[in-house]
C-alpha positions as CSV (number, residue, x, y, z in Angstrom):
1,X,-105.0,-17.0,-63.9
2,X,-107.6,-18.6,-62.0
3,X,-109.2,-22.2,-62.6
4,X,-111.7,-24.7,-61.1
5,X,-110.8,-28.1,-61.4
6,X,-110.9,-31.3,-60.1
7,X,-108.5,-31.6,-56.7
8,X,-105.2,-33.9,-57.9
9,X,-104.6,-36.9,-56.5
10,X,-100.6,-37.1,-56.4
11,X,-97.8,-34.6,-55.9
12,X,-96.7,-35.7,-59.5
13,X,-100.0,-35.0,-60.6
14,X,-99.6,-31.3,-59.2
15,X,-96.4,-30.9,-60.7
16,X,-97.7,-32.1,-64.4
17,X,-100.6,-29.5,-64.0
18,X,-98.1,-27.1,-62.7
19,X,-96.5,-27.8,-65.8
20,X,-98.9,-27.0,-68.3
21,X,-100.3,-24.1,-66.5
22,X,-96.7,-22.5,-66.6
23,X,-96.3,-23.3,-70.5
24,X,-99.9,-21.5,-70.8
25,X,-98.1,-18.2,-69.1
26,X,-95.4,-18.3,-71.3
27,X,-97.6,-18.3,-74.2
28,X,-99.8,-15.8,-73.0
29,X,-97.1,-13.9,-72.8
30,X,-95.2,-14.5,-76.2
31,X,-92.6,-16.2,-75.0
32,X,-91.0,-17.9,-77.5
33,X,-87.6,-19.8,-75.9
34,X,-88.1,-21.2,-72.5
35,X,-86.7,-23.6,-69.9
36,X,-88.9,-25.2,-68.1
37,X,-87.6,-26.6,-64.9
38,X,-89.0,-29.1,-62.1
39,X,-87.9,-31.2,-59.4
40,X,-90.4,-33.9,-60.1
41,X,-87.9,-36.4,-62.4
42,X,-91.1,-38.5,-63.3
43,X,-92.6,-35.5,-64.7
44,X,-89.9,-34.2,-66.5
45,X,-89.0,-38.1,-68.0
46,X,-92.3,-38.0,-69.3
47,X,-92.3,-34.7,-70.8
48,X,-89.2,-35.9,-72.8
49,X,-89.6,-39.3,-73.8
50,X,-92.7,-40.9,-74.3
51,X,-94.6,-41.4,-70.9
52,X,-97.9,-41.7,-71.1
53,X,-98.0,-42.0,-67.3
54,X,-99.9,-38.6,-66.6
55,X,-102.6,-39.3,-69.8
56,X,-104.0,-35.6,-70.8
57,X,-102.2,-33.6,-68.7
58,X,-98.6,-34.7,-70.4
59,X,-100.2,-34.7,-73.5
60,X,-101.8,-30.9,-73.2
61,X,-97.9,-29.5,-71.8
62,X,-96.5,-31.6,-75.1
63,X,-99.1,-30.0,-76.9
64,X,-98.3,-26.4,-75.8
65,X,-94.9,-26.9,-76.1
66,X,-95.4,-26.4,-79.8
67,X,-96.4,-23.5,-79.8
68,X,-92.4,-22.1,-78.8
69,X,-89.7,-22.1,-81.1
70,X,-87.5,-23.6,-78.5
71,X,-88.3,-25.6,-75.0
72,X,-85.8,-27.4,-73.0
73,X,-87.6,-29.3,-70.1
74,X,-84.7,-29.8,-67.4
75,X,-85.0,-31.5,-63.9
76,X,-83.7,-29.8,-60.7
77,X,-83.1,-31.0,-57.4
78,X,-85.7,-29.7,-54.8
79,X,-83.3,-28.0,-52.7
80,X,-82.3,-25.9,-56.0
81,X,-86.1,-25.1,-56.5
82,X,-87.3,-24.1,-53.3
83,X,-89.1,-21.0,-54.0
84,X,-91.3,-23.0,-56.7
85,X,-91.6,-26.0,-54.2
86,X,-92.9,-23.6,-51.2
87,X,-95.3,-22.1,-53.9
88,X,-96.5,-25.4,-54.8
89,X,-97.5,-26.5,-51.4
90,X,-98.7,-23.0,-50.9
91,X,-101.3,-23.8,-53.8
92,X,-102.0,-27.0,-52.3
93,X,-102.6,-25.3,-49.1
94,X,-104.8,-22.6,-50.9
95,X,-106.4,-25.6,-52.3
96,X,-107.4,-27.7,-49.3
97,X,-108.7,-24.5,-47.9
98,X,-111.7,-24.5,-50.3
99,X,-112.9,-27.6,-49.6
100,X,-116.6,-27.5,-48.3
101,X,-115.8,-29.1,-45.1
102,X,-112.7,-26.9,-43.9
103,X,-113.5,-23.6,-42.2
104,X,-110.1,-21.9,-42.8
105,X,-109.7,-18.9,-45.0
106,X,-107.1,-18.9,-47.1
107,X,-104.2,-16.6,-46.5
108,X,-101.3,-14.9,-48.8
């Protein structure tokens, strides 16, 4: 699954498109029950109750979230997602990388 986007401007903001690009997955792959957990509480509030916070990118993951017969969005603490935390920075890292101005390669 790769994607070219604009760069986000908050950690939040990485987490909500970290959020709708994880629902996409589980559809792809006909999933039809998930949990979907993350350590951001803002992002998680605003998936449950009406946040509009996060504009489109809420909206899209509400959105996809229809098309499962069951989703429970549940909040864990960072410690208790640390592989999914390291991942994300990884991305962000990955990200940065391909900027015009930086002459790193990215590494996996």
């Amino acid at each position: 699954m790769s994607d070219t986007s604009t760069l986000p401007q908050s950690m939040n903001e990485v987490e909500a498109l970290a959020t709708v690009r994880a629902l996409l997955f589980a559809k792809d792959i006909g999933a039809s029950s998930i949990i979907l957990e993350g350590d951001s509480e803002v992002i998680i509030k605003a998936l449950i109750w009406d946040d509009a916070s996060f504009g489109h990118i809420i909206d899209e993951a509400k959105f996809l979230s229809n098309f499962f017969v069951d989703v429970v969005f549940s909040h864990t603490k960072r410690q208790g997602n640390s592989v999914a935390h390291n991942l994300a920075r990884h991305v962000l890292m990955l990200t940065f990388d391909k900027r015009p101005n930086n002459k790193r390669s990215p590494t996996i």
